[in-house]
PDB file as gemmi writes it, atoms N, CA and C in Angstrom:
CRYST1    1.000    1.000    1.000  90.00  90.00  90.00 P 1                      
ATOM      1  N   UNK A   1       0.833  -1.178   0.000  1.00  0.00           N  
ATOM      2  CA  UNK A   1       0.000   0.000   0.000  1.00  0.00           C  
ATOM      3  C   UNK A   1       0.884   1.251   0.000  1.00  0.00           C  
ATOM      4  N   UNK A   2       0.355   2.068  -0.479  1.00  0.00           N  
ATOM      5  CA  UNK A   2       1.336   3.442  -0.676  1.00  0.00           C  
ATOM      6  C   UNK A   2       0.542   4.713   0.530  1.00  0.00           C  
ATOM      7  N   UNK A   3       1.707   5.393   0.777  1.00  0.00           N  
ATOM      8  CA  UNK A   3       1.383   6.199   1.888  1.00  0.00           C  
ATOM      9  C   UNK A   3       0.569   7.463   1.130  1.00  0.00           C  
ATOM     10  N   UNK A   4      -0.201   7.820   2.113  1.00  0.00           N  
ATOM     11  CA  UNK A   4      -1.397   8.752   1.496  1.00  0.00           C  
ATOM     12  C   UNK A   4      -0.037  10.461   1.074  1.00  0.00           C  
ATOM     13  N   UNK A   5       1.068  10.413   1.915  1.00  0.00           N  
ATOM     14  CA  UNK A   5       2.008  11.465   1.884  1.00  0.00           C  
ATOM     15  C   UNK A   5       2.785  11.237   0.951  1.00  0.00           C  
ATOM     16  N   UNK A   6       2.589  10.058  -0.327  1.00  0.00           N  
ATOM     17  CA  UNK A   6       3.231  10.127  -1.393  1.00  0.00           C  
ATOM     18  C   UNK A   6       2.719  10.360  -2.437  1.00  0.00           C  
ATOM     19  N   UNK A   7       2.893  11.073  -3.347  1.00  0.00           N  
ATOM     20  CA  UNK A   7       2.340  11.450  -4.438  1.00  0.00           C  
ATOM     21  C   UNK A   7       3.304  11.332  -5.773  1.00  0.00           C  
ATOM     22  N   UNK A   8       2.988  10.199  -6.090  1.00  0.00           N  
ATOM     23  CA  UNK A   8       3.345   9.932  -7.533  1.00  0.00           C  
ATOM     24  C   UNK A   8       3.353  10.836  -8.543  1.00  0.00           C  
ATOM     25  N   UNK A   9       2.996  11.715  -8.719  1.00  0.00           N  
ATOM     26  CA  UNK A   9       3.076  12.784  -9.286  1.00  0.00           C  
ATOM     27  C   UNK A   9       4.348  13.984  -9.641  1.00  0.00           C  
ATOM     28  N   UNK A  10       4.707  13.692  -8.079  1.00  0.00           N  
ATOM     29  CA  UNK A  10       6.084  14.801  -7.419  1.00  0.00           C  
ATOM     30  C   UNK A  10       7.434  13.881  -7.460  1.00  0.00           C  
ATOM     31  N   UNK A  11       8.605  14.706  -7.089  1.00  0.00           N  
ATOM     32  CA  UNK A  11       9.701  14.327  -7.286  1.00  0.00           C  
ATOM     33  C   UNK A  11       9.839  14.089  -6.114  1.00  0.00           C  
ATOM     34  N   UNK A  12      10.486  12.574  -5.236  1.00  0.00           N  
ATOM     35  CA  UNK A  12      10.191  13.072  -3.624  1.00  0.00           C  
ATOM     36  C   UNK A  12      11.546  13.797  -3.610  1.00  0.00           C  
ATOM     37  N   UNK A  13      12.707  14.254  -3.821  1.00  0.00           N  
ATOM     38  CA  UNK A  13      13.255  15.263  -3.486  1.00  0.00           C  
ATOM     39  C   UNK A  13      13.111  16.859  -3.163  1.00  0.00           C  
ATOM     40  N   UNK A  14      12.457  17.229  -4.449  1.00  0.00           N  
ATOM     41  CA  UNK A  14      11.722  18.509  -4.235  1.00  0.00           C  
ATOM     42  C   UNK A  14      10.434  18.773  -4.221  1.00  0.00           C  
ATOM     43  N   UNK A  15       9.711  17.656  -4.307  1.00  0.00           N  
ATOM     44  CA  UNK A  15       8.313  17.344  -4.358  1.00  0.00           C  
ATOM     45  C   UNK A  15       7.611  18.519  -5.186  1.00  0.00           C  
ATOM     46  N   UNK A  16       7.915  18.858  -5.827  1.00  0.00           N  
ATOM     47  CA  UNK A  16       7.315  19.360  -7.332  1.00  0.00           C  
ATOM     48  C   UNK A  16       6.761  18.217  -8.161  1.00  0.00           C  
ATOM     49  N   UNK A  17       6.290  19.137  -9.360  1.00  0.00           N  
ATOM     50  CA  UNK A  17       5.442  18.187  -9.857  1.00  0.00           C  
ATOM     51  C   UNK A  17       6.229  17.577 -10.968  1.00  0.00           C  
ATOM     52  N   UNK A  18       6.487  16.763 -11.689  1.00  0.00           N  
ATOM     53  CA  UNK A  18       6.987  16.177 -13.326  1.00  0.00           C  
ATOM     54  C   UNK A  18       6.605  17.109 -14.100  1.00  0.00           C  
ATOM     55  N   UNK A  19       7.455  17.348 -15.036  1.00  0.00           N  
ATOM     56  CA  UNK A  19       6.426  17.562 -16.080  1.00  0.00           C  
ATOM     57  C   UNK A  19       7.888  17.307 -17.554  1.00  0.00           C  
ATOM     58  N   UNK A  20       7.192  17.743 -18.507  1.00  0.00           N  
ATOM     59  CA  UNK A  20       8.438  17.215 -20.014  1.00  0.00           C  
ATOM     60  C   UNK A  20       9.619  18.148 -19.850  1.00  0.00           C  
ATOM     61  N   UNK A  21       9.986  19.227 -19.314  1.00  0.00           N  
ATOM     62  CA  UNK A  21      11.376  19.802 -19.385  1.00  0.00           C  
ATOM     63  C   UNK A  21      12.516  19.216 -18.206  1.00  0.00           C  
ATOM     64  N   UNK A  22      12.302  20.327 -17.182  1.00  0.00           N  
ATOM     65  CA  UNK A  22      13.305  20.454 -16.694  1.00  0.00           C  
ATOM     66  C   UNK A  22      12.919  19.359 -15.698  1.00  0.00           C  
ATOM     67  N   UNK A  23      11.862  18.915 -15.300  1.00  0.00           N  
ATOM     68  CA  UNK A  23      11.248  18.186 -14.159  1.00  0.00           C  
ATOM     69  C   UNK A  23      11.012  16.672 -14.615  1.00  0.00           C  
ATOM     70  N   UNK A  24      11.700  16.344 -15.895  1.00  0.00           N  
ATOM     71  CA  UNK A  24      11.411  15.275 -16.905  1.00  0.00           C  
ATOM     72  C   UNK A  24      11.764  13.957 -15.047  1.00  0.00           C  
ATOM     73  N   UNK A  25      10.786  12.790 -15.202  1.00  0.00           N  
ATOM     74  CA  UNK A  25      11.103  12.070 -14.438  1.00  0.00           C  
ATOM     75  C   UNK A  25      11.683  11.200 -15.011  1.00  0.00           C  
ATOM     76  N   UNK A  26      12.992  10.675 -13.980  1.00  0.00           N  
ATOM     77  CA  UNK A  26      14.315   9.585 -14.418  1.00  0.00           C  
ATOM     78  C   UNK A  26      13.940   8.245 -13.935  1.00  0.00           C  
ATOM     79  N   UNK A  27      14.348   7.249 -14.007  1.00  0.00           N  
ATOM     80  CA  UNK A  27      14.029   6.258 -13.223  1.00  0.00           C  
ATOM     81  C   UNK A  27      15.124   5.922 -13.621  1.00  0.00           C  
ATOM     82  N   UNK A  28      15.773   5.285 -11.943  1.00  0.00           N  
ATOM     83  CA  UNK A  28      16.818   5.231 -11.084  1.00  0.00           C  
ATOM     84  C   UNK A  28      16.963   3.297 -11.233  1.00  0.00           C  
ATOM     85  N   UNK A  29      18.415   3.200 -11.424  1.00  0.00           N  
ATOM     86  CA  UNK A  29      18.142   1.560 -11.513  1.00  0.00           C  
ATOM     87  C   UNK A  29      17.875   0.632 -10.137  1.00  0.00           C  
ATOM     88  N   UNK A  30      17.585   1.680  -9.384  1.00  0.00           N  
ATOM     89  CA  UNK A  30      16.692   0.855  -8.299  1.00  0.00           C  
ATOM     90  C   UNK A  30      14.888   0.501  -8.203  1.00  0.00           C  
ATOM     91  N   UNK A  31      15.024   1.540  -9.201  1.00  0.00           N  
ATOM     92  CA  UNK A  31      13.796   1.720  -9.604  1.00  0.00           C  
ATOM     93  C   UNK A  31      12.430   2.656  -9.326  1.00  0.00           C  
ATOM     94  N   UNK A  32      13.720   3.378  -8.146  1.00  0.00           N  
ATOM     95  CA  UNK A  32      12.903   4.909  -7.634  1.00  0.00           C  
ATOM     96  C   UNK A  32      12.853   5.976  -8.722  1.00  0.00           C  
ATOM     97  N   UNK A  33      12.167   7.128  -8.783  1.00  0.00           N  
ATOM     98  CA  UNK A  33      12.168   8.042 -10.007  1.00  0.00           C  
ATOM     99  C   UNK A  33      11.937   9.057  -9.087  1.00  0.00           C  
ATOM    100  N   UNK A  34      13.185  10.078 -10.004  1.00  0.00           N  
ATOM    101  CA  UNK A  34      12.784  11.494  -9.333  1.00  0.00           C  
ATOM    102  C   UNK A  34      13.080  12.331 -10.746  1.00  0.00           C  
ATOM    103  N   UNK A  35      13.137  13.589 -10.350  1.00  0.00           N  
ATOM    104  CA  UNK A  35      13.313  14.736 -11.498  1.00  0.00           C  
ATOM    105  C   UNK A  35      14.354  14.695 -12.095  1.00  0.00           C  
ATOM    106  N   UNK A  36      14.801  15.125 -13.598  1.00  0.00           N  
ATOM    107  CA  UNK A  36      16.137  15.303 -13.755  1.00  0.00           C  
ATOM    108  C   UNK A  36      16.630  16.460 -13.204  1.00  0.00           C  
ATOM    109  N   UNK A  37      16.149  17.329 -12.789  1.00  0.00           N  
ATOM    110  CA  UNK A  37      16.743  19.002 -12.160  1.00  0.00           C  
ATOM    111  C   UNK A  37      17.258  18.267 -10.844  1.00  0.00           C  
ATOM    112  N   UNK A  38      16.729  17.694 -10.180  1.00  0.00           N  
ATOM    113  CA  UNK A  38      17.118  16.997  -9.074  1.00  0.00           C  
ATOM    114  C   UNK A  38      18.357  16.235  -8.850  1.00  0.00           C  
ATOM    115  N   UNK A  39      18.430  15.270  -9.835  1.00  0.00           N  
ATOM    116  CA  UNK A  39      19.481  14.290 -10.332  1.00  0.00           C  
ATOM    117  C   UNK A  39      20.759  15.664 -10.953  1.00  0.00           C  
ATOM    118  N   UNK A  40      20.812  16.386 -11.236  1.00  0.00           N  
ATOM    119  CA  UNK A  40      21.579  17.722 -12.235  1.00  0.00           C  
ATOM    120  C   UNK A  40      22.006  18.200 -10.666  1.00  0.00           C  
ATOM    121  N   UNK A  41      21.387  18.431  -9.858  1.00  0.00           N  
ATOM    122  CA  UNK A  41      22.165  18.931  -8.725  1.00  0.00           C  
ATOM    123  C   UNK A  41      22.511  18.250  -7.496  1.00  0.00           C  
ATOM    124  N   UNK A  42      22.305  16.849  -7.737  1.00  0.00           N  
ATOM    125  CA  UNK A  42      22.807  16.496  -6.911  1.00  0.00           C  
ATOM    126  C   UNK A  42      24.305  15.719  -7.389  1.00  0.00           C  
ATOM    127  N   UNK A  43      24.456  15.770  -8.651  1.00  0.00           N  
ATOM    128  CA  UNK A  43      25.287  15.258  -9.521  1.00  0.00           C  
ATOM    129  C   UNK A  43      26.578  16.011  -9.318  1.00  0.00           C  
ATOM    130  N   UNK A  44      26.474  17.086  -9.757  1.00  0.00           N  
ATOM    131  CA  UNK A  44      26.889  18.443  -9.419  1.00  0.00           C  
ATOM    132  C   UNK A  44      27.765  18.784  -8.131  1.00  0.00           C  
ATOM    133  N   UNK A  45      26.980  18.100  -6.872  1.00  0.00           N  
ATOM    134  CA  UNK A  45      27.309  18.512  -5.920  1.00  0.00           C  
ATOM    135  C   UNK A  45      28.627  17.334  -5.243  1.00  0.00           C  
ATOM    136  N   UNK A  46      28.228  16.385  -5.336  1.00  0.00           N  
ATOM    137  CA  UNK A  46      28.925  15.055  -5.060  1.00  0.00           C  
ATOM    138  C   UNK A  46      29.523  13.787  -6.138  1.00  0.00           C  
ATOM    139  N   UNK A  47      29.250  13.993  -7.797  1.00  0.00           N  
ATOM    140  CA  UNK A  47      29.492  13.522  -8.603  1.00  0.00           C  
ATOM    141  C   UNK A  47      29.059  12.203  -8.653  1.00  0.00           C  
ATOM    142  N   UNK A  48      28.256  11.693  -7.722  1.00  0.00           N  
ATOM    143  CA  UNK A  48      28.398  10.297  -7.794  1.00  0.00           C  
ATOM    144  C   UNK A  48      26.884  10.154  -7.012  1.00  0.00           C  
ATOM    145  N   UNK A  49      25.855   9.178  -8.069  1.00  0.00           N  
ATOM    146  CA  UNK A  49      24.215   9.324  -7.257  1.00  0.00           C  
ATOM    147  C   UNK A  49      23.963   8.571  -6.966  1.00  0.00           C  
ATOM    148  N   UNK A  50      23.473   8.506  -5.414  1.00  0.00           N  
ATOM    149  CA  UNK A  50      22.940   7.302  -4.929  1.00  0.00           C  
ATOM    150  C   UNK A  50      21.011   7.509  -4.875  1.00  0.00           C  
ATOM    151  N   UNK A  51      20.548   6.638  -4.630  1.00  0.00           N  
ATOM    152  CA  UNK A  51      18.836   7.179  -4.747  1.00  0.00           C  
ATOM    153  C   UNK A  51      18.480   7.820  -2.938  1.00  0.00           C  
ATOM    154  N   UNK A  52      18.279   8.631  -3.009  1.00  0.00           N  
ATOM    155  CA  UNK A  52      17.353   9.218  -1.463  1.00  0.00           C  
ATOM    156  C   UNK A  52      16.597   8.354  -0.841  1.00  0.00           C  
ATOM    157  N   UNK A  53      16.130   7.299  -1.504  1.00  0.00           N  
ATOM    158  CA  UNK A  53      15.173   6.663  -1.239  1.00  0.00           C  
ATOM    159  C   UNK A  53      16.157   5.264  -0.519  1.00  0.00           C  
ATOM    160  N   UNK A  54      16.589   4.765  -1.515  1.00  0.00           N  
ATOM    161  CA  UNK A  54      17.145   3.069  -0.637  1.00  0.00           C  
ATOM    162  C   UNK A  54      18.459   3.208  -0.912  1.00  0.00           C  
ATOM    163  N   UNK A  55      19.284   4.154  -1.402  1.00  0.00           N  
ATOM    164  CA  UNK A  55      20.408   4.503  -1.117  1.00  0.00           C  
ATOM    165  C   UNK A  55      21.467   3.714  -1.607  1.00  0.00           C  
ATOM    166  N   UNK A  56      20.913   3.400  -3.104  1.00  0.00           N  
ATOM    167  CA  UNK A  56      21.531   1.744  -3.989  1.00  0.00           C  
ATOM    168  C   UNK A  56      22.282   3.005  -4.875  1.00  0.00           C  
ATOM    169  N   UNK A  57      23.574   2.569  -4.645  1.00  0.00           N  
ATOM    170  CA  UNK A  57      24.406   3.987  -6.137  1.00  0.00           C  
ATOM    171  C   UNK A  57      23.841   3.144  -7.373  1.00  0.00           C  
ATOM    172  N   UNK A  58      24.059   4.181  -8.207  1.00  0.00           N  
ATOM    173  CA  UNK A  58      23.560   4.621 -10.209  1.00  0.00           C  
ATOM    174  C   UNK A  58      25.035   4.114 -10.489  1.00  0.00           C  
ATOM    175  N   UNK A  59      24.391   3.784 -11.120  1.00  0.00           N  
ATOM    176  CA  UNK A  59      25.822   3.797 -12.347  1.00  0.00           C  
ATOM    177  C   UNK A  59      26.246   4.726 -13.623  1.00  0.00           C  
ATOM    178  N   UNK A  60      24.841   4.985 -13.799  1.00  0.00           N  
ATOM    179  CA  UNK A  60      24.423   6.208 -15.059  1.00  0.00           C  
ATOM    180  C   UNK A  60      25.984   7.001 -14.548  1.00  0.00           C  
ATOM    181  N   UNK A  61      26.589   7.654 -15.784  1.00  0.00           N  
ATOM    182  CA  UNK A  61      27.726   8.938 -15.238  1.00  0.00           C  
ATOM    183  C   UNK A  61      27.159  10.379 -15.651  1.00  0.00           C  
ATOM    184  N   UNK A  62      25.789  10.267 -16.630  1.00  0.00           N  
ATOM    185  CA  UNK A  62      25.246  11.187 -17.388  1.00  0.00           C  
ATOM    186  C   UNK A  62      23.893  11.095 -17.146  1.00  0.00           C  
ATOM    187  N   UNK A  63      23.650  12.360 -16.835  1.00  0.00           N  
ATOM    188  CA  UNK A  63      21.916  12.416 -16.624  1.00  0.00           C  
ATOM    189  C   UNK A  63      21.472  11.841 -17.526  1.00  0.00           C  
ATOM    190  N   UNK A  64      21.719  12.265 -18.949  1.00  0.00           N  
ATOM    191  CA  UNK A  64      20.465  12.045 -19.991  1.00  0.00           C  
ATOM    192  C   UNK A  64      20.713  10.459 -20.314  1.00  0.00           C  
ATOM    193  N   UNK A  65      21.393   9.670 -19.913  1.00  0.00           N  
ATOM    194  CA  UNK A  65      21.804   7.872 -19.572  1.00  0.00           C  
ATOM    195  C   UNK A  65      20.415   7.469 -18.973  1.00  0.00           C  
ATOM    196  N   UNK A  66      20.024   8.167 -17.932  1.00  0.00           N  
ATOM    197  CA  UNK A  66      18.845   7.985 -16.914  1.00  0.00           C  
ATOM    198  C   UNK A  66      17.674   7.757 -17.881  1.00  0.00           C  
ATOM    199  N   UNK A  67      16.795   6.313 -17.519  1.00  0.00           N  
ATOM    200  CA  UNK A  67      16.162   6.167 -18.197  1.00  0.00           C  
ATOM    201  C   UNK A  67      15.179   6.795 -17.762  1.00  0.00           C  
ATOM    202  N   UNK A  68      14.203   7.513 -18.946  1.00  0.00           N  
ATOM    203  CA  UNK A  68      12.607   8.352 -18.288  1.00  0.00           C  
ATOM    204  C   UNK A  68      11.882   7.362 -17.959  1.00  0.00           C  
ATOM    205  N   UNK A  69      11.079   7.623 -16.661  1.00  0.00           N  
ATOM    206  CA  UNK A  69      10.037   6.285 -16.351  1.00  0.00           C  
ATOM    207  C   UNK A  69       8.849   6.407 -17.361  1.00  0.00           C  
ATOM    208  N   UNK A  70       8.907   5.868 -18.392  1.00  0.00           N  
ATOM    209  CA  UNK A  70       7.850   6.334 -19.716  1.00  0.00           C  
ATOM    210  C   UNK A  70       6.501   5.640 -18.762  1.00  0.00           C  
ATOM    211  N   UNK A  71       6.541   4.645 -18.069  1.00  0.00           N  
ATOM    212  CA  UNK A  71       4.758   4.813 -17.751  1.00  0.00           C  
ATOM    213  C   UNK A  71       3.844   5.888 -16.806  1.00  0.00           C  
ATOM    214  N   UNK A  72       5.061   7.008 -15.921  1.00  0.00           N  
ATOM    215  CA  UNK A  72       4.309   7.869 -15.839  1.00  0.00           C  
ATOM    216  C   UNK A  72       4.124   8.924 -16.393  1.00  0.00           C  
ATOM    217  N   UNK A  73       5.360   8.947 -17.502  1.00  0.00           N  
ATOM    218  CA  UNK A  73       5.386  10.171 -18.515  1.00  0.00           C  
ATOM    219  C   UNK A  73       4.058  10.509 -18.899  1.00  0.00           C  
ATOM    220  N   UNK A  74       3.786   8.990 -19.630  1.00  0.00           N  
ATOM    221  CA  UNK A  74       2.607   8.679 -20.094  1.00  0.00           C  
ATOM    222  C   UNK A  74       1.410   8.951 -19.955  1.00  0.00           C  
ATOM    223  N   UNK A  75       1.289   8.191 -18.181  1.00  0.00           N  
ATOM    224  CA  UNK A  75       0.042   8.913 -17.760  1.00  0.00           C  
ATOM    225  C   UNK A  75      -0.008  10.349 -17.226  1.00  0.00           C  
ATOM    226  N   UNK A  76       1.001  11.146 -17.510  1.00  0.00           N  
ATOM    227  CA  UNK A  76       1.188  12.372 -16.745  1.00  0.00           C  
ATOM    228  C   UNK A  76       0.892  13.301 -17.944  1.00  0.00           C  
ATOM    229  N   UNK A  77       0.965  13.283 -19.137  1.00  0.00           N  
ATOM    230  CA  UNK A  77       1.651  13.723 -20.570  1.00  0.00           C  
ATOM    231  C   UNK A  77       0.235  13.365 -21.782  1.00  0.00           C  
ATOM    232  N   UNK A  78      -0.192  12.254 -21.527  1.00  0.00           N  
ATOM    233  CA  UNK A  78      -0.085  11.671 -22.806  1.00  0.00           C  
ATOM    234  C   UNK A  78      -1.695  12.427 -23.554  1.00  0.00           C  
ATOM    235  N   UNK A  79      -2.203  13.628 -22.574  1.00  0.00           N  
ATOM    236  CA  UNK A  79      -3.345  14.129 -23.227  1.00  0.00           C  
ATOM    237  C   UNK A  79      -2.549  15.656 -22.996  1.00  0.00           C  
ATOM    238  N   UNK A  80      -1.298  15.560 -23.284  1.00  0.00           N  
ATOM    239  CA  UNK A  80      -1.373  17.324 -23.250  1.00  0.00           C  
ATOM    240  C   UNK A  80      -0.691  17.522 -25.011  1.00  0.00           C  
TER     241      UNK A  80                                                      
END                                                                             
C-alpha cells in the first residue's frame, strides 16, 4: 500500500510536480524516479548518485543515460 504522503506525481526530493522539461522524471536503476533538475544537482554537488530513497548507487555517469520512467510520462503527458 502506498502512503497517502506520497504522491506519484512529485519528485520526492523537491516534491514538485513532473512535467516534459526540466522536471522530466528519471528512473533510477533501483527503480525509484525522481526529477532530472534533481538528479543535475545532486550530480553536481557530489558527482556520484545514490537514490534518497534506498540509497543503492547509479551507475548512469550522465543524466540524460537515466532512463525516463515512460509509464508515468505517459500517464502524466499523454493528453497534453
Amino acid at each position: 500500500m502506498i502512503s497517502n504522503d506520497i504522491k506519484l506525481t512529485e519528485c520526492q526530493i523537491c516534491f514538485e510536480r513532473f512535467n516534459k522539461t526540466n522536471k522530466e522524471p528519471k528512473l533510477l536503476n533501483c527503480g525509484h524516479t525522481f526529477c532530472k533538475e534533481c538528479l543535475i544537482h545532486i550530480q553536481k554537488r557530489i558527482e556520484e548518485i545514490n537514490c534518497s530513497i534506498c540509497g543503492k548507487k547509479q551507475y548512469e555517469k550522465n543524466i540524460e543515460d537515466f532512463t525516463t520512467n515512460r509509464v508515468l510520462y505517459d500517464l502524466l503527458f499523454s493528453n497534453s
